[in-house]
N, C-alpha and C positions, 0 to 999 in steps of 0.2 A: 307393719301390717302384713297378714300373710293372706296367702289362698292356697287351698288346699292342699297346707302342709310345704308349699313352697315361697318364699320370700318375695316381696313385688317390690317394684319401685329402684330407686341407683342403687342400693342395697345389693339387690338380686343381680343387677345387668353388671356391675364394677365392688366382685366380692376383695377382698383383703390382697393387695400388689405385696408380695411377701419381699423381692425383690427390694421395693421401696424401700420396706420395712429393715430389710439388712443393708439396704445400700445409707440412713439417716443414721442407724446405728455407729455404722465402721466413718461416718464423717465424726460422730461424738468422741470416740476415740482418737481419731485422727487428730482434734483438737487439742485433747487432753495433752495426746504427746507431744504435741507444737510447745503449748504454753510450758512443762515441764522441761522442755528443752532448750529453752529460752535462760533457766536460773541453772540448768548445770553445764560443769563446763564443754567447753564445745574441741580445746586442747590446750594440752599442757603445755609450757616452755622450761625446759632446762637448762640452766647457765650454771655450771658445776654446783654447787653448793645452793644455788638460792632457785628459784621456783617459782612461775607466776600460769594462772590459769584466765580463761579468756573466754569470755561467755556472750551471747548474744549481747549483752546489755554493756561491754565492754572490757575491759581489762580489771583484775582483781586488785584493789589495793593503791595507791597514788603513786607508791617506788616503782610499779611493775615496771614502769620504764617501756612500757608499748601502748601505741596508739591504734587501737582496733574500731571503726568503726560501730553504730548502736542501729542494732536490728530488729530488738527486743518488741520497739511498739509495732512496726511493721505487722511483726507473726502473730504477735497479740491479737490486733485489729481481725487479721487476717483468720486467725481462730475463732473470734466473737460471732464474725458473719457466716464461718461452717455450722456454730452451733445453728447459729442464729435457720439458719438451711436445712438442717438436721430436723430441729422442731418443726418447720413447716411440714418436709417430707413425712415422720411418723406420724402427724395429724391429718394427713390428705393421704392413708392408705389407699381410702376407699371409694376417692375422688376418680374424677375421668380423666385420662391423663394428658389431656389438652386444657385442663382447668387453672386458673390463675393462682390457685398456691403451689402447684406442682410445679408450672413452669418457675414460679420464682423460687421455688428450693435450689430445683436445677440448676436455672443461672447464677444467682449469689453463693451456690456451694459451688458450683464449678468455676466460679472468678474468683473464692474464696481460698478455694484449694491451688488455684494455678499461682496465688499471691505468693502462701505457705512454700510451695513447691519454688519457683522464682530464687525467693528470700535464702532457703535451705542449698541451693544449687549457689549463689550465690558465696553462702559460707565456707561451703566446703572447697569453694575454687578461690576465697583468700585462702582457705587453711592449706591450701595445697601449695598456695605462692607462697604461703611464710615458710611453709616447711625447704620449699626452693631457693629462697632467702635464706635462712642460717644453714643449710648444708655446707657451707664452708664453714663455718665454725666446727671443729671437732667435739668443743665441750658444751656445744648446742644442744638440746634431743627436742622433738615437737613431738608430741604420741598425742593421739586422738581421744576427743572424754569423751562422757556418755552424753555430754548435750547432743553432740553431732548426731549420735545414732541413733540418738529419739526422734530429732529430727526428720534422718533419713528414714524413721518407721514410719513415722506421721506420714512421710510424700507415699510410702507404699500404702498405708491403709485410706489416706486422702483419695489417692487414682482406687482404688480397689471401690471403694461406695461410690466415687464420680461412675464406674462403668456399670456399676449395679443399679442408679439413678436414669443412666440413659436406655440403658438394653430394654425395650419393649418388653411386654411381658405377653408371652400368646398363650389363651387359653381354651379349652374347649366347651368353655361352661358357658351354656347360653339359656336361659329360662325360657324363653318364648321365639324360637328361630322364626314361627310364621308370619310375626310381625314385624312389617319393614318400620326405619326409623322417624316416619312420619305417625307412629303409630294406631296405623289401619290396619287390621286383619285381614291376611287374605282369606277367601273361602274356596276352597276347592267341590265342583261341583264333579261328581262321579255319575255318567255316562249308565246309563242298566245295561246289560250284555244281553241278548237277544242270538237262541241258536236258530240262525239262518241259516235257511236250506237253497242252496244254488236252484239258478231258474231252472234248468231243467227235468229238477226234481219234481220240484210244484206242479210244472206242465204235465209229468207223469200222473 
């Protein structure tokens, strides 16, 4: 519904959080690259000749001959509920931002994303220990795969929409400032001006 040319109703008072908008975005992505970093690998191992790679979801193969922990549903999970957070946030652009699907994109993206982040910090401090572990083998090598790094993109663009989700958004756009939020209009009444002559002019 409009008046005269300008928009009424939560429409008007709470137009498009753009913020919002990119902070649901950068968590769908964030997702994406969690789950994609779950099936590649996360680092190599080198034992002269043979070669075994080592992924969230465990070690490659039954010979690898390494016991790596399985993380894989952790980040999954943990992905489902960003998306899951994502949706909320881009369908409540327009909401008021104390309304109850904003707050619960917030929350579930942001326990969503500190899981991701958690699980990822996690990996990369076995992958640090393994690599601290076979440094004394000389014919050892650990090099890092792309799991890791997709990973560690995912925790940068996860925090990147977490502070785009929280940061207020101040605007100056207000359709009807006169009215307070009990919705009464004030009236201003205006005084006539009167040029008064000092008394002892009159007296003259």
């Amino acid at each position: 519904m409009t008046s005269g040319g300008q928009p009424v109703g939560p429409v008007a008072r709470w137009p498009v959080n753009r913020l919002r908008l990119y902070g649901g975005g950068a968590w769908v992505i964030a997702a994406g690259l969690a789950v994609g970093g779950t099936f590649a690998p996360l680092f190599e191992l080198r034992l002269g000749r043979e070669s075994a790679g080592v992924t969230a979801w465990g070690a490659n193969g039954d010979d690898a001959g390494i016991l790596f922990p399985d993380f894989g549903v952790t980040i999954v999970v943990g992905a489902v509920l960003v998306v899951i957070a994502a949706v909320l946030a881009l369908t409540s652009t327009r909401l008021h931002p104390a309304s109850a699907p904003v707050l619960a994109a917030r929350l579930i993206g942001v326990g969503a994303t500190g899981v991701v982040i958690g699980t990822t910090a996690t990996l990369f401090l076995l992958k640090v220990l393994f690599e601290d572990t076979m440094e004394q083998d000389r014919n050892a090598l650990v090099s890092s795969g792309l799991g890791m790094w997709l990973l560690i993109a995912s925790a940068v663009v996860g925090i990147a929409g977490t502070v785009l989700m929280i940061v207020p958004k101040r605007s100056n756009y207000d359709p009807d400032p006169e009215t307070p939020p009990m919705g009464i209009p004030i009236v201003r009444v205006l005084e006539p001006e009167f040029d008064e002559q000092p008394e002892e002019q009159k007296g003259a």
